[in-house]
DSSP file (Angstrom, degrees, kcal/mol; ACC not computed):
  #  RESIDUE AA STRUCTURE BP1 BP2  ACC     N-H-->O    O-->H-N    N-H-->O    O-->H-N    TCO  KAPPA ALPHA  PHI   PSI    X-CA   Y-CA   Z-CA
    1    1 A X              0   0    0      0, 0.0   128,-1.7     0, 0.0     6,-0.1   0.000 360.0 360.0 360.0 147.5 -103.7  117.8   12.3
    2    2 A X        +     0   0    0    126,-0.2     2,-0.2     1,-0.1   126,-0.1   0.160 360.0  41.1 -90.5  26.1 -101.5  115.0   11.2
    3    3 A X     >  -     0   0    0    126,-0.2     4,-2.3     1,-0.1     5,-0.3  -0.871  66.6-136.2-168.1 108.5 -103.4  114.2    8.2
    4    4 A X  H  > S+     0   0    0     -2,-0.2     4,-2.8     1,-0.2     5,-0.4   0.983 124.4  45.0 -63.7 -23.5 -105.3  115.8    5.2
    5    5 A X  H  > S+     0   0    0      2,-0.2     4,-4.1     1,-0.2     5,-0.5   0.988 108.4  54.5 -59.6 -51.4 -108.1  113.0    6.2
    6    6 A X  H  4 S+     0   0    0      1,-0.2     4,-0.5     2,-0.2    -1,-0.2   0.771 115.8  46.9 -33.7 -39.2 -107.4  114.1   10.2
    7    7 A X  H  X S+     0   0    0     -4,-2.3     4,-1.2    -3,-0.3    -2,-0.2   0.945 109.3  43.3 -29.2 -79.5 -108.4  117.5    8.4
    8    8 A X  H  X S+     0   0    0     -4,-2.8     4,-2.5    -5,-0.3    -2,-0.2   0.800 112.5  57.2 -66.9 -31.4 -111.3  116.6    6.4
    9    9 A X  H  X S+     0   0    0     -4,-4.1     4,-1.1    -5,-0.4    -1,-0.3   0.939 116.3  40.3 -75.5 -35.8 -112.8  114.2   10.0
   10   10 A X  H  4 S+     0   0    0     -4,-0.5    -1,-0.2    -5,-0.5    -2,-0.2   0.808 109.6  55.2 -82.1 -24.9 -112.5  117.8   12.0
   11   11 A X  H >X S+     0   0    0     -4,-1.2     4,-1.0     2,-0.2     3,-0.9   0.848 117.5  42.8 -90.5 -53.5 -113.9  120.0    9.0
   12   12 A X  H 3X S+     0   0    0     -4,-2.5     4,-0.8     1,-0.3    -2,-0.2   0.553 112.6  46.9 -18.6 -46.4 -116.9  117.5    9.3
   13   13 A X  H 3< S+     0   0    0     -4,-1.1    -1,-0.3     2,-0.2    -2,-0.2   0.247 109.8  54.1-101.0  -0.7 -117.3  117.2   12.7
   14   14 A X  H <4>S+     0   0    0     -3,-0.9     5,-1.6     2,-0.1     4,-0.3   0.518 109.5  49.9-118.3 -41.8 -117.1  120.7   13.0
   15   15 A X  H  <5S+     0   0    0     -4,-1.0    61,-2.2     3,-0.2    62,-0.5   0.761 107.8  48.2 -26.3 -68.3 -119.9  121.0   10.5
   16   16 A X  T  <5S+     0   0    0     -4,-0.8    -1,-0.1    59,-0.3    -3,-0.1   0.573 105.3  57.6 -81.7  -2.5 -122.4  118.7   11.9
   17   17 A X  T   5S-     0   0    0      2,-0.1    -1,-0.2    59,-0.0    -2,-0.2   0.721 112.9-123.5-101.4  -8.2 -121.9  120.3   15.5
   18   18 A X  T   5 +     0   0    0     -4,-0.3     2,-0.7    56,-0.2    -3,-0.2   0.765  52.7 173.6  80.6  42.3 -123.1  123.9   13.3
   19   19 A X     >< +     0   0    0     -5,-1.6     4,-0.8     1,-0.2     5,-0.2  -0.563  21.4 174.3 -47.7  84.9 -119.2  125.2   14.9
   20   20 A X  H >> S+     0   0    0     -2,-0.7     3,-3.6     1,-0.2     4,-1.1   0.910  84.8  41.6 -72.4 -87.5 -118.6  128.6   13.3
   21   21 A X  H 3> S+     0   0    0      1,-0.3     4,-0.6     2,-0.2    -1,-0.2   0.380 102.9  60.5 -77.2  -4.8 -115.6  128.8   15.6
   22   22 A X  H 34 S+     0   0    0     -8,-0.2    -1,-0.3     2,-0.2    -2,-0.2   0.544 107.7  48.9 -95.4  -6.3 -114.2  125.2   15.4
   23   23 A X  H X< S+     0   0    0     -3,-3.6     3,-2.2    -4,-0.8    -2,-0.2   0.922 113.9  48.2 -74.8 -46.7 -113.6  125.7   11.3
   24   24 A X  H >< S+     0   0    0     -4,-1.1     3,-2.2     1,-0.3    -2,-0.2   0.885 107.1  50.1 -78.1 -42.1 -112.0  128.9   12.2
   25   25 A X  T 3< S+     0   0    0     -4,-0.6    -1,-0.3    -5,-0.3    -2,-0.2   0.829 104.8  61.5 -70.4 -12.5 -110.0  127.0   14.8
   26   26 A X  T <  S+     0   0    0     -3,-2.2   105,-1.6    -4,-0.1    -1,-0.3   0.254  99.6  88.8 -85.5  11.2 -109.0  124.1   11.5
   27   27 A X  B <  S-a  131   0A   0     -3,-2.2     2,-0.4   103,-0.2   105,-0.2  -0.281  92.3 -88.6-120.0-162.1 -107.2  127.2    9.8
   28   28 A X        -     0   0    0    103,-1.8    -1,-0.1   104,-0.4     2,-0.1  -0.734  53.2-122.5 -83.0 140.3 -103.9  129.1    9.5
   29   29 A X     >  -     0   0    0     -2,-0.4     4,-4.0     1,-0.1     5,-0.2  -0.438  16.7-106.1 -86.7 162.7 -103.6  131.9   12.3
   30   30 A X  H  > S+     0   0    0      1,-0.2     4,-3.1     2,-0.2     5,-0.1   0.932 125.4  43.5 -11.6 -71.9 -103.0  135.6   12.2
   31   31 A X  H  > S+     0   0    0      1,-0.3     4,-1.4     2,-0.2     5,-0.3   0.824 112.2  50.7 -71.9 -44.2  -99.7  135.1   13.3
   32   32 A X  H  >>S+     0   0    0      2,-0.2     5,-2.1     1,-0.2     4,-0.9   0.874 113.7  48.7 -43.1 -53.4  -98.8  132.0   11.0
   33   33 A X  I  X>S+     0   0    0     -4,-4.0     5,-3.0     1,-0.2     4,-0.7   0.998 115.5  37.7 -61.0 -60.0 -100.0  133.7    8.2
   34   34 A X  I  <5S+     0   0    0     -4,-3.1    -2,-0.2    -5,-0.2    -1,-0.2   0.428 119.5  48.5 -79.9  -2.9  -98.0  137.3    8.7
   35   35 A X  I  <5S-     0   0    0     -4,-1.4    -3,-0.2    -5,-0.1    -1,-0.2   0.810 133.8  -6.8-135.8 -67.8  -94.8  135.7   10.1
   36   36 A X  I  <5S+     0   0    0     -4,-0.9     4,-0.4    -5,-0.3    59,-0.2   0.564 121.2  53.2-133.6  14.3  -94.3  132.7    7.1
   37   37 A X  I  X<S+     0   0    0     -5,-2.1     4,-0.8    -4,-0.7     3,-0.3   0.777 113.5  39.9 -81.0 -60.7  -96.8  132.1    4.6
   38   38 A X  T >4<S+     0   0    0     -5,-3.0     3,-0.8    -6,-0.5     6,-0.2   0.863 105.1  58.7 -67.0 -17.3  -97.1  135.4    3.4
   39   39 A X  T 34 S+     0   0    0     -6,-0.4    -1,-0.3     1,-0.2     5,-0.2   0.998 108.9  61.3 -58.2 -59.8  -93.6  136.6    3.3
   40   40 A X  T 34 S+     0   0    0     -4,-0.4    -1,-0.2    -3,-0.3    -2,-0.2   0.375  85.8  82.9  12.5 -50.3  -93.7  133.5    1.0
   41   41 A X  S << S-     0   0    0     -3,-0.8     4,-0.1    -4,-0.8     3,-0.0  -0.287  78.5-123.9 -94.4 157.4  -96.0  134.5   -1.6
   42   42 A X  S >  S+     0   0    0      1,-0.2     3,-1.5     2,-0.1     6,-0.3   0.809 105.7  69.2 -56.5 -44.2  -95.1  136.6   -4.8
   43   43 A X  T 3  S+     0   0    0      1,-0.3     7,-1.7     5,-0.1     6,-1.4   0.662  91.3  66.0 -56.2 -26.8  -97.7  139.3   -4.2
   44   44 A X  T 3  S+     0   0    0     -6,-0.2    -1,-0.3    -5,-0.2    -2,-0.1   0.789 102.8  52.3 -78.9 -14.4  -95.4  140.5   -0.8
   45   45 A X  S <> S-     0   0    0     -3,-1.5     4,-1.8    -4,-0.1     5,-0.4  -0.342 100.6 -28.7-110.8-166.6  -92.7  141.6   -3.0
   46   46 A X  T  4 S+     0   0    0      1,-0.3     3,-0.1     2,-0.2    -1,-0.1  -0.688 118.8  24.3 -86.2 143.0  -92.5  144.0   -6.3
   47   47 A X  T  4 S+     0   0    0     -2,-0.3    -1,-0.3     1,-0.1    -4,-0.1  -0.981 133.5  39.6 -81.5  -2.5  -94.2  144.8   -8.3
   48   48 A X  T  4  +     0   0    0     -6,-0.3    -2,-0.2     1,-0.1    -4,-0.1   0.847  57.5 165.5 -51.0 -96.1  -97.1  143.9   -5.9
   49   49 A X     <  +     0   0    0     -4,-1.8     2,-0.2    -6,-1.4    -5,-0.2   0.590   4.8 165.1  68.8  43.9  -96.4  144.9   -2.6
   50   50 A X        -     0   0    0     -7,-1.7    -1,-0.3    -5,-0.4     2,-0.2  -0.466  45.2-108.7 -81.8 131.0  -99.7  144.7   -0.9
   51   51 A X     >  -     0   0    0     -2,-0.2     4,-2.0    -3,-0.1     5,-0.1  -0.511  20.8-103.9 -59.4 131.5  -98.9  144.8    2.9
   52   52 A X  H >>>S+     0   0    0     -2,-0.2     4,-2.9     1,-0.2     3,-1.7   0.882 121.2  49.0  -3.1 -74.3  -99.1  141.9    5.4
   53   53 A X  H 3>5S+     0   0    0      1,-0.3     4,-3.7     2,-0.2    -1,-0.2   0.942 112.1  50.1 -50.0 -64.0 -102.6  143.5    6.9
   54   54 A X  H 3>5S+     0   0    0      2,-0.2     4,-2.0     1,-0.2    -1,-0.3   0.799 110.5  47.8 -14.9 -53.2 -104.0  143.9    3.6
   55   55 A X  H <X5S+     0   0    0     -4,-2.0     4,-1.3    -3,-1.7     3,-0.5   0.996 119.0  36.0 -71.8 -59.3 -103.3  140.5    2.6
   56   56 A X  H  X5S+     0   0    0     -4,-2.9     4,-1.8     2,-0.2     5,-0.4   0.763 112.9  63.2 -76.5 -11.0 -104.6  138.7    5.6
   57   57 A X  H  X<S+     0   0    0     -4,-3.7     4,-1.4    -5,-0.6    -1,-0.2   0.996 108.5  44.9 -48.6 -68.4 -107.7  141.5    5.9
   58   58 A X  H  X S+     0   0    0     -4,-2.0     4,-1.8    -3,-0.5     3,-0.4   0.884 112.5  44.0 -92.6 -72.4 -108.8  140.3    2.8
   59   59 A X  H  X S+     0   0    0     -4,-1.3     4,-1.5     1,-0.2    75,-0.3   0.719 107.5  68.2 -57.2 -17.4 -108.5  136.3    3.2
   60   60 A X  H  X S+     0   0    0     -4,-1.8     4,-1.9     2,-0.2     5,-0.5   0.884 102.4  43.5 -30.7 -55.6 -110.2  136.9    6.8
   61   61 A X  H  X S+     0   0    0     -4,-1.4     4,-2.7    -3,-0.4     5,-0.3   0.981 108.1  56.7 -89.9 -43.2 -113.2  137.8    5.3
   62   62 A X  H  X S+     0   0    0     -4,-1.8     4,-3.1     2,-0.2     3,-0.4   0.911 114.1  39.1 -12.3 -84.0 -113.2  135.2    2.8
   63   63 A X  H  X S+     0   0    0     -4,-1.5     4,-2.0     1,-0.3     5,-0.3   0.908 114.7  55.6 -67.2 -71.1 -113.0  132.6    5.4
   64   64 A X  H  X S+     0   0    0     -4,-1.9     4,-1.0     1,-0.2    -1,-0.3   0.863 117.4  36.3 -23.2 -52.2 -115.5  134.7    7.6
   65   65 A X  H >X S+     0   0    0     -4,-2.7     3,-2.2    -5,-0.5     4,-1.7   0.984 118.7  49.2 -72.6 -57.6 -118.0  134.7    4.8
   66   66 A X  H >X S+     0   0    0     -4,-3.1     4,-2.9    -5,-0.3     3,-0.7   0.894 110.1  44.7 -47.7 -42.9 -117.4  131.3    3.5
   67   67 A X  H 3X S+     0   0    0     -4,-2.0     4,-0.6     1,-0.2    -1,-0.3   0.511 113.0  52.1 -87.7  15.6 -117.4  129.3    6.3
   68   68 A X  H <X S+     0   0    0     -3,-2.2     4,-0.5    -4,-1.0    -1,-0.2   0.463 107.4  53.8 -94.1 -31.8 -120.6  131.1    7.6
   69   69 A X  H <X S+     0   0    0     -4,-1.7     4,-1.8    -3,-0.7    -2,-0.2   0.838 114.0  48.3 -96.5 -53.3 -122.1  130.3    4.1
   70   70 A X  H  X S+     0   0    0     -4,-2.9     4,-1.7    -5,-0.5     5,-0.2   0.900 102.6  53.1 -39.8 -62.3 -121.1  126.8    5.0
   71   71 A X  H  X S+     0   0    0     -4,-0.6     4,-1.2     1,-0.2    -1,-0.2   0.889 112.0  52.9 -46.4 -44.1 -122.4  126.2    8.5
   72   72 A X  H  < S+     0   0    0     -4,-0.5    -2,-0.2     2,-0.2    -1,-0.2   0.827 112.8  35.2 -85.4 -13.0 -125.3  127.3    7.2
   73   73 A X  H  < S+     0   0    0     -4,-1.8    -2,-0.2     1,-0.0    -3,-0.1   0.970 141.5  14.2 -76.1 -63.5 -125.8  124.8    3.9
   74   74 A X  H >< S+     0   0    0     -4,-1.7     3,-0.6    -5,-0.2     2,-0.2  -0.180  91.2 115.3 -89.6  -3.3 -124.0  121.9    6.0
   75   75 A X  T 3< S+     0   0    0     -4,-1.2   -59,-0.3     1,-0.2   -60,-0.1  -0.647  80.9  13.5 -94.4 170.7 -123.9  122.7    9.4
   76   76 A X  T 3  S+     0   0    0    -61,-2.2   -60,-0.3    -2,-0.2    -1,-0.2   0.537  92.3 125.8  59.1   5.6 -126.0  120.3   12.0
   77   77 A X  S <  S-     0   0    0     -3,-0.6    -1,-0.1   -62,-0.5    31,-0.1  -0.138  78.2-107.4 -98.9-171.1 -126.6  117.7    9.4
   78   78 A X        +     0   0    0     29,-0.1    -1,-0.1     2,-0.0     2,-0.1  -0.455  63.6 163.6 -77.5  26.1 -125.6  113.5   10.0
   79   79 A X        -     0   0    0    -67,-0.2     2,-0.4    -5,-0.2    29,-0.2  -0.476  23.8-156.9 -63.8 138.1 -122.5  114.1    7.3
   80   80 A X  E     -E  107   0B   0     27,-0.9    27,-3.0    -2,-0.1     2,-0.3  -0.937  21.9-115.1 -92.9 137.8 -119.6  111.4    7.2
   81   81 A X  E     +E  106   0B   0     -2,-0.4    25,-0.3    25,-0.2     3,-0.1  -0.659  37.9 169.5 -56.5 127.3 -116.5  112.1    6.0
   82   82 A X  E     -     0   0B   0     23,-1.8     2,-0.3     1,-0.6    24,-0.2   0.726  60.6 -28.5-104.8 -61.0 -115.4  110.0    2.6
   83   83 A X  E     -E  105   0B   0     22,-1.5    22,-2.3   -78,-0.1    -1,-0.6  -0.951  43.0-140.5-173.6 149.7 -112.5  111.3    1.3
   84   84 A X  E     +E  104   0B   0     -2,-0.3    20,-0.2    20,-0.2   -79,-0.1  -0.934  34.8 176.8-132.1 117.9 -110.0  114.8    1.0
   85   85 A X        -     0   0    0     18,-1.8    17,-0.2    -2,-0.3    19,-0.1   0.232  29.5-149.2 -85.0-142.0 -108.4  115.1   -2.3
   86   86 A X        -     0   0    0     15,-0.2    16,-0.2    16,-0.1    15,-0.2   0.016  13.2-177.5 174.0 103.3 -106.3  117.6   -3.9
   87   87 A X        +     0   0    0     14,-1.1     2,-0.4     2,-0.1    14,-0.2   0.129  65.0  45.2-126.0   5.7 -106.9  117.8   -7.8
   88   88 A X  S    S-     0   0    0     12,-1.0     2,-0.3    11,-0.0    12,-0.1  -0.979 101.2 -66.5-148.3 173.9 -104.2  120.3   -8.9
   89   89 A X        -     0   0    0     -2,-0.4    -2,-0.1     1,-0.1    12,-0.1  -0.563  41.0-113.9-120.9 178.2 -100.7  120.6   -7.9
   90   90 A X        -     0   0    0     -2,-0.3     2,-0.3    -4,-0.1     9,-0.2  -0.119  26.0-125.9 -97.7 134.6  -99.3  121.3   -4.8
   91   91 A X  E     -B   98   0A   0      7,-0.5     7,-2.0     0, 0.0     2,-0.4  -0.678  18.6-150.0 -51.3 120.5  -97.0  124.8   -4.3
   92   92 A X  E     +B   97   0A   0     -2,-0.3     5,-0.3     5,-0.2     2,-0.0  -0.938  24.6 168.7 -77.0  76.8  -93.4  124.1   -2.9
   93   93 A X        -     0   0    0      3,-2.9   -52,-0.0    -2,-0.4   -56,-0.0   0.107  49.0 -95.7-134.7 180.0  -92.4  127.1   -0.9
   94   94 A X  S    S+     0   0    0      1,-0.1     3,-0.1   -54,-0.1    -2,-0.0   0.745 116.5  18.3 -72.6 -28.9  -89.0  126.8    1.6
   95   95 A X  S    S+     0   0    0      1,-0.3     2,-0.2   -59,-0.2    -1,-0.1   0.275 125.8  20.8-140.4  31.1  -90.8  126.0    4.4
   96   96 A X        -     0   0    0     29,-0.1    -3,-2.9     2,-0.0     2,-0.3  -0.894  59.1-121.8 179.7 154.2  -94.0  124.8    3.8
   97   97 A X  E     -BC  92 124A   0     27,-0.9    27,-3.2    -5,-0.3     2,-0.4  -0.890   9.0-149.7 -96.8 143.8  -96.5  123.3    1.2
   98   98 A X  E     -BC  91 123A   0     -7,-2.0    -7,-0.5    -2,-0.3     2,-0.4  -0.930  10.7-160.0-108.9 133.9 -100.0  124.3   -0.5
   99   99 A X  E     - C   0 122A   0     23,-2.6    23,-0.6    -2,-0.4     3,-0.4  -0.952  20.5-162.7 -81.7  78.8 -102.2  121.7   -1.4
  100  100 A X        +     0   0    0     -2,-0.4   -12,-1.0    21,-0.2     3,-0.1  -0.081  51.7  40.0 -66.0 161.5 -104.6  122.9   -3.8
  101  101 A X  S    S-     0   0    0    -15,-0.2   -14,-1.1   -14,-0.2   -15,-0.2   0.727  73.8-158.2  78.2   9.6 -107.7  122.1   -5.4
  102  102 A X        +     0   0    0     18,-0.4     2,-0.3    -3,-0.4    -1,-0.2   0.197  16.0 179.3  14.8 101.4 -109.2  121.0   -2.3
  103  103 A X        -     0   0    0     -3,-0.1   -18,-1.8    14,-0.1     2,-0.4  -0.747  12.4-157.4-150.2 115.4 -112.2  118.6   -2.5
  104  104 A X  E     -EF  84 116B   0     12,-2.6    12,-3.4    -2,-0.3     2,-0.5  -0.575   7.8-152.7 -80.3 142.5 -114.2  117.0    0.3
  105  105 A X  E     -EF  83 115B   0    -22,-2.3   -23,-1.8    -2,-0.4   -22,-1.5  -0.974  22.5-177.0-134.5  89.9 -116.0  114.2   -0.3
  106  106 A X  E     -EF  81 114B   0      8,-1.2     8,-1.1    -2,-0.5     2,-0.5  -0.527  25.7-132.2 -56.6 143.9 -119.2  113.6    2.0
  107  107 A X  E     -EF  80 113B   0    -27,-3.0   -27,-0.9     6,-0.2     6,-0.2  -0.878  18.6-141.2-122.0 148.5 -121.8  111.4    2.8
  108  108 A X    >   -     0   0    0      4,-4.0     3,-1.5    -2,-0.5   -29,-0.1  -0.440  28.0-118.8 -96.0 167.4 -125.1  112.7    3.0
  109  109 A X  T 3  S+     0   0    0      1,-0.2    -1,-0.2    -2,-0.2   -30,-0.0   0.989 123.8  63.2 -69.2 -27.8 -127.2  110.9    6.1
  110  110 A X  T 3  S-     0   0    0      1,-0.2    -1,-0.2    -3,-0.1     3,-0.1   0.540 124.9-115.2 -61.4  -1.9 -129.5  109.8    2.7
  111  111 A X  S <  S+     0   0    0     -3,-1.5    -3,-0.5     1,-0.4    -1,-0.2  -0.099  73.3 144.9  94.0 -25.4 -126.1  107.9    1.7
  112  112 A X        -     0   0    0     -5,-0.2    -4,-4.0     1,-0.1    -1,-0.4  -0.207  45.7-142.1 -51.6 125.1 -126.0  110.5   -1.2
  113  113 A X  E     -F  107   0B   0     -6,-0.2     2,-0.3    -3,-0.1    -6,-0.2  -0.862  18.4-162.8 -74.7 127.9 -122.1  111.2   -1.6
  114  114 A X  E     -F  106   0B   0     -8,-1.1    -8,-1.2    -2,-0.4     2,-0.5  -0.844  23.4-135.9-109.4 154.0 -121.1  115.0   -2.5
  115  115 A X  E     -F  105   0B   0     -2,-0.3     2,-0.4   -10,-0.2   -10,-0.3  -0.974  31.3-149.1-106.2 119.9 -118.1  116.3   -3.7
  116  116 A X  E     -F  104   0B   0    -12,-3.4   -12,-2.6    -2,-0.5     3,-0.3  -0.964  13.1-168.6-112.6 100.6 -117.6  119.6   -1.4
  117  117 A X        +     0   0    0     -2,-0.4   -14,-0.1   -14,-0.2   -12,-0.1  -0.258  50.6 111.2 -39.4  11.9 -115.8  122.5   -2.9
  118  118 A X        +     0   0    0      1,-0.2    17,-0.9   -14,-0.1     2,-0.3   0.688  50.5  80.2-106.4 -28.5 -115.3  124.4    0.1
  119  119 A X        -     0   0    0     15,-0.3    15,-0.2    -3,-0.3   -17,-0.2  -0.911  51.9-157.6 -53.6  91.5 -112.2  124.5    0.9
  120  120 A X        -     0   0    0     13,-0.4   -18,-0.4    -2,-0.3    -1,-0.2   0.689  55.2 -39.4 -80.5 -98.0 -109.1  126.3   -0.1
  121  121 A X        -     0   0    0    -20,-0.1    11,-0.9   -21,-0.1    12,-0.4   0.005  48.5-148.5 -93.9-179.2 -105.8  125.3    0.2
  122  122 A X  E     -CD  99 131A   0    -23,-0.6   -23,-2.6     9,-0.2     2,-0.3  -0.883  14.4-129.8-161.2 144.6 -104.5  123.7    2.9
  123  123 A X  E     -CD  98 130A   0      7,-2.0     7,-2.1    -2,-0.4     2,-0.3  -0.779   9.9-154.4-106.6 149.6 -100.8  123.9    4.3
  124  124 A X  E     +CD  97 129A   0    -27,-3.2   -27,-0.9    -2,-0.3     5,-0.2  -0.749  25.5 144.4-112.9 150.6  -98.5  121.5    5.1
  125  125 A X        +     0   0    0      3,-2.4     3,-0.4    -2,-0.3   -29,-0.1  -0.649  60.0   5.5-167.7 123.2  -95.8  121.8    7.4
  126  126 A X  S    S-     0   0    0      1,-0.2    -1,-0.0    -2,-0.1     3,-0.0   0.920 130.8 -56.8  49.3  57.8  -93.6  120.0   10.1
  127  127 A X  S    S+     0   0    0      1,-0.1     2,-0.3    -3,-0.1    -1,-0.2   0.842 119.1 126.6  42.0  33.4  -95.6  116.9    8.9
  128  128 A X        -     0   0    0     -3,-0.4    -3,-2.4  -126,-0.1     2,-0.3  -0.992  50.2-143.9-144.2 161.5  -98.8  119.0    9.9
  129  129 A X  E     + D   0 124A   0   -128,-1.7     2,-0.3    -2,-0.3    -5,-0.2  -0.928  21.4 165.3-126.0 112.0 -102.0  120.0    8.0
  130  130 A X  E     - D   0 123A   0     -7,-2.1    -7,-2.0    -2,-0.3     2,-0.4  -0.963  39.0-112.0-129.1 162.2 -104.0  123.2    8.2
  131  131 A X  E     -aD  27 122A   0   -105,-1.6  -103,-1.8    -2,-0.3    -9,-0.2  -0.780  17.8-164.1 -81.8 112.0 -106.7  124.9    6.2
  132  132 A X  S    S-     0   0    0    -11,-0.9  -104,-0.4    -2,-0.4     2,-0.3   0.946  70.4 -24.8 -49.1 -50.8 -105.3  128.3    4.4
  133  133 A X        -     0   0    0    -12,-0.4     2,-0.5  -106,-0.1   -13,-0.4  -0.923  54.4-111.4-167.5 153.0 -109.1  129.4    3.7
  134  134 A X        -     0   0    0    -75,-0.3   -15,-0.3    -2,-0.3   -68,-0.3  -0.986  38.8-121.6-102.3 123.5 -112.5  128.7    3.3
  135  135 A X              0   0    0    -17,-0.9   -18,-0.0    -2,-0.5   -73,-0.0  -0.385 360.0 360.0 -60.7 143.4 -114.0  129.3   -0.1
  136  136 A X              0   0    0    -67,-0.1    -1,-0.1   -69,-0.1   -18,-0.1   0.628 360.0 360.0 -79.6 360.0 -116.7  131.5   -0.3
């Protein structure tokens, strides 16, 4: 996406159609992940040294569970999209940014606005915007 808002409209719309597989499609891939986010991260080197598979094993099933836990609070509904913030600050890496602290801002079809947690980070890169993760 070209936008965290472009983001937040897709993560919405993706939502209201009750799309399991069109959140999954808003996020970072396998291959994205194992090739330069994670090399990235502290945890790939010492003293960690959890392995590639590990790492992304283990935020796969996050996102599986979370955005499944999601669909199902929030999926189908009339939501509008408000607003995507980011309320802590953002990771600098060599070739990419995290945006943390993620919060989506909804309108309920009863006009009620929510502030939506749901979301972890999202990376920037080449002037484009994906979702790291879904919180569970």
């Amino acid at each position: 996406m070209d936008s965290p808002a472009a983001l937040g409209h897709a993560v919405v719309d993706a939502l209201n159609r009750g799309d399991i597989d069109g959140l999954h499609r808003l996020r970072v891939t396998q291959d994205e992940y194992l090739s330069w986010i994670w090399p990235a991260f502290p945890a790939s080197r010492p003293p960690y040294n959890f392995t590639p598979d590990f790492a992304w094993s283990n935020l796969n099933k996050k996102c599986l569970l979370g955005a499944s836990s999601w669909i199902e609070q929030y999926g189908s509904q009339n939501l509008t999209f408000v607003d995507m913030e980011f309320n802590r600050p953002t990771e600098a890496y060599k070739d990419f940014k995290l945006l943390r602290g993620t919060v989506l801002t909804i309108q309920k079809a009863s006009g009620e606005k929510v502030e939506l947690r749901i979301l972890g980070s999202v990376v920037k890169k080449d002037n484009r915007y994906k979702l790291l993760s879904y919180e569970e």
